[in-house]
C-alpha positions as CSV (number, residue, x, y, z in Angstrom):
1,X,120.0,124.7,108.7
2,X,122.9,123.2,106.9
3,X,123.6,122.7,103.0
4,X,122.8,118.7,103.3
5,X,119.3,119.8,105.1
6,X,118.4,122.7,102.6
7,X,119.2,120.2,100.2
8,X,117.0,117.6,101.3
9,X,113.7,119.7,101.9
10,X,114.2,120.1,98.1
11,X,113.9,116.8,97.5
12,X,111.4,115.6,100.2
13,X,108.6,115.7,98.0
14,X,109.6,114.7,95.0
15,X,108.8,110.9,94.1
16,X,111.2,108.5,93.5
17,X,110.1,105.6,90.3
18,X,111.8,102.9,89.1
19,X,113.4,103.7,85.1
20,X,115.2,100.5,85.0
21,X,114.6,98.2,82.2
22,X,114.4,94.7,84.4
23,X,115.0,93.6,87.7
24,X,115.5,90.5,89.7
25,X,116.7,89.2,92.6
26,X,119.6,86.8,92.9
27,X,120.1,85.5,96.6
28,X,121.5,88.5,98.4
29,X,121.8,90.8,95.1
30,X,119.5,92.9,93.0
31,X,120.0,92.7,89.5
32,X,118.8,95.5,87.6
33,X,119.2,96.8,83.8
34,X,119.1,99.7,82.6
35,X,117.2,100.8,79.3
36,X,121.1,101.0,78.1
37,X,121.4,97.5,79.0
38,X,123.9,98.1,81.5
39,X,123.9,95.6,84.2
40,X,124.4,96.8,88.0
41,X,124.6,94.2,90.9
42,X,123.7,95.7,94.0
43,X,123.6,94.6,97.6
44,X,122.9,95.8,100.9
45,X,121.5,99.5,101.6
46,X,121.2,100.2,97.7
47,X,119.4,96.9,97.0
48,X,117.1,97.7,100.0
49,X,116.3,101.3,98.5
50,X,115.9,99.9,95.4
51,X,113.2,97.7,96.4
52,X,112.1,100.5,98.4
53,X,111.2,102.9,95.3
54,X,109.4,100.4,93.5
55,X,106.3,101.2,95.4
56,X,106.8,105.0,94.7
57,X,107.6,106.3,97.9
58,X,108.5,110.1,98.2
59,X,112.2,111.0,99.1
60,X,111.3,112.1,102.6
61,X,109.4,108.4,102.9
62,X,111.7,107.1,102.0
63,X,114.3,108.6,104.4
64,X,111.8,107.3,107.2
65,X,111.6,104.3,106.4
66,X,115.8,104.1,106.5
67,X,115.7,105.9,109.3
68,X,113.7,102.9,111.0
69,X,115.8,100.0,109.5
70,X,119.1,101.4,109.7
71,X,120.6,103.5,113.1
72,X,122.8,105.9,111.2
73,X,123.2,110.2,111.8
74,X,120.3,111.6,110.1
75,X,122.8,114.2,108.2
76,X,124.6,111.2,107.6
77,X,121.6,109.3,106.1
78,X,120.6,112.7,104.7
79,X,123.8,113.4,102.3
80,X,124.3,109.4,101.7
81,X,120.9,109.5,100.3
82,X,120.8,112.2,98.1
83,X,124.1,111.0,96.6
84,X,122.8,107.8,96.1
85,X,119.5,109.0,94.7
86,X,121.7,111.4,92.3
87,X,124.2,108.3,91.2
88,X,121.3,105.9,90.1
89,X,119.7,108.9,87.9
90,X,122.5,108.7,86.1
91,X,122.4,105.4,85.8
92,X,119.1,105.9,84.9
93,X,117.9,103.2,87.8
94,X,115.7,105.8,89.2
95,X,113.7,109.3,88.4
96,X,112.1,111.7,90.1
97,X,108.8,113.3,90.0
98,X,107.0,116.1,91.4
């Protein structure tokens, strides 16, 4: 087992919720605020997972559910997801939960 895969079993179970303040889309943009009121545009992949976590899917749901859109390297898809999943908690877009 590599790093990115002992990485991800970590965070397989863990929930990932919406923490933004608003949200709306915007033809092929997702505009969401954060309680900060900073403004992120986003597009693509991270508007998709976006959307995706506003039902509360689990990490490892999540990274099915990619998995079936998009036909990408599953370490790939893996480390691309945790750092994405990381960046928006800072941006505090996203949170997780046990």
């Amino acid at each position: 087992m590599n790093y990115i895969d002992s990485v991800y079993e970590k965070y397989s179970d863990l929930t990932a919720l919406p923490c933004y303040r608003k949200a709306r889309k915007d033809g092929n943009f997702l505009i969401v605020m954060n309680d900060s009121l900073e403004i992120f545009y986003l597009t693509g992949v991270a508007k998709d997972i976006v959307e995706f976590i506003a039902s509360g899917l689990k990490v490892g749901n999540l990274y099915k559910k990619l998995q079936e859109e998009y036909e990408v390297d599953p370490t790939t898809l893996k480390s691309d997801l945790l750092s994405f999943i990381k960046e928006m908690q800072w941006k505090s877009i996203l949170s997780l939960k046990v």
